[in-house]
C-alpha positions as a printed NumPy array, in Angstrom:
array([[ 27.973,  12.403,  -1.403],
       [ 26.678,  14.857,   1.543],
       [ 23.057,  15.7  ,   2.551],
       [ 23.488,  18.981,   0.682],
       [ 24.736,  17.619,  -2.764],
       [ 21.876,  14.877,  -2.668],
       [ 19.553,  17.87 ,  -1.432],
       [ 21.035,  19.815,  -4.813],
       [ 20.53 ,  17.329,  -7.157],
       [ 16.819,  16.316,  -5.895],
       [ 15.938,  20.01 ,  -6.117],
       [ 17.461,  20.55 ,  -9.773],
       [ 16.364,  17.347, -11.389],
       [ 12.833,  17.039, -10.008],
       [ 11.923,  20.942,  -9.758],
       [ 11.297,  20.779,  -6.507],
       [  9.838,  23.563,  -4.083],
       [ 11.408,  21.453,  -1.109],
       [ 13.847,  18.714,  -0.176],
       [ 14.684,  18.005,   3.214],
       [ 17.558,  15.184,   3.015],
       [ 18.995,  13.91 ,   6.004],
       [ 22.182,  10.8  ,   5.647],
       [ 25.539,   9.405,   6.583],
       [ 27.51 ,   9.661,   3.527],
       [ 26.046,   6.659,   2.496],
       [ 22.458,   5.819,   3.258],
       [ 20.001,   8.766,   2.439],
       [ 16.474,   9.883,   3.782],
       [ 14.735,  12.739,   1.986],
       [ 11.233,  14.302,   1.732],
       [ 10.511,  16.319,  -0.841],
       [  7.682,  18.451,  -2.708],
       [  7.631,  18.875,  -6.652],
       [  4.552,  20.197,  -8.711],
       [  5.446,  17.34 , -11.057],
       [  4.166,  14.697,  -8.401],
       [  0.756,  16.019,  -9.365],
       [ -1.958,  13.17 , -10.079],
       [  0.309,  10.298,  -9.801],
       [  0.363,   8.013,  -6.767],
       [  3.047,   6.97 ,  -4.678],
       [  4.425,   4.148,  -6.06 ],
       [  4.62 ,   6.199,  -9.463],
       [  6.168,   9.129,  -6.935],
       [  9.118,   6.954,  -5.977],
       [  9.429,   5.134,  -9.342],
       [ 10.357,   9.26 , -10.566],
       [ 12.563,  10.065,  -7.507],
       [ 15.037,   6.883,  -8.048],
       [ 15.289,   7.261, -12.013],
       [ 15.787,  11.293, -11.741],
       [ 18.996,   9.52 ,  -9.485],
       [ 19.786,   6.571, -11.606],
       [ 23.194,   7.614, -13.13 ],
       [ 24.372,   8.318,  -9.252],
       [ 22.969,   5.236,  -7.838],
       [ 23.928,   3.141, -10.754],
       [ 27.672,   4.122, -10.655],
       [ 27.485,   3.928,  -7.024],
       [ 28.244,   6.915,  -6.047],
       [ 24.744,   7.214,  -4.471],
       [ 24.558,   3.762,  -2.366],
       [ 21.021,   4.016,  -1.146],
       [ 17.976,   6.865,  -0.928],
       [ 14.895,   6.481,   1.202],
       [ 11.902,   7.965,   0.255],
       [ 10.037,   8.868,   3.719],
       [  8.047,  11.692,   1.718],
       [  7.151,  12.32 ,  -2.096],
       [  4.501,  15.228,  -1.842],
       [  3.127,  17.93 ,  -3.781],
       [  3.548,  21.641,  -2.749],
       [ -0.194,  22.161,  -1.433],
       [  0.257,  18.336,   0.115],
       [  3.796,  19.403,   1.903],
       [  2.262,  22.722,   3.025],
       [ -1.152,  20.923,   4.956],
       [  1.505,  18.505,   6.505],
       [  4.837,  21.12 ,   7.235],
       [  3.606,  24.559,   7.869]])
């Protein structure tokens, strides 16, 4: 997988309003905003993230994402812009 196709796939299954995803073809980093982190905490954040991947990380085809940021729009907007 490229940045951009794990970049896609964040943004499509998680709604998000941004995803930043930076990698090596094989390990990941991404932050990203979605409205539907609203009102759950970060462990519950991540928890969403990795199953909206599962299918790609169980068959292997994603090897390994790192979650540096799960935020919500107004949260990503105090901290990016």
């Amino acid at each position: 997988m490229t940045p951009e196709s794990v970049q896609a796939l964040l943004a499509e299954r998680l709604a998000a309003t941004a995803v930043e995803v930076n990698g090596d073809g094989h390990h990941f980093y991404a932050r990203i905003a979605s409205p539907r982190f609203e009102g759950l905490g970060l462990l519950a954040r991540h928890r969403l993230v990795k199953e909206s991947v599962k299918p790609e990380l169980d068959s292997g085809e994603l090897h390994a994402l790192s979650l540096e940021k799960t935020l919500t729009p107004n949260e990503w907007a105090e901290q990016f812009q």
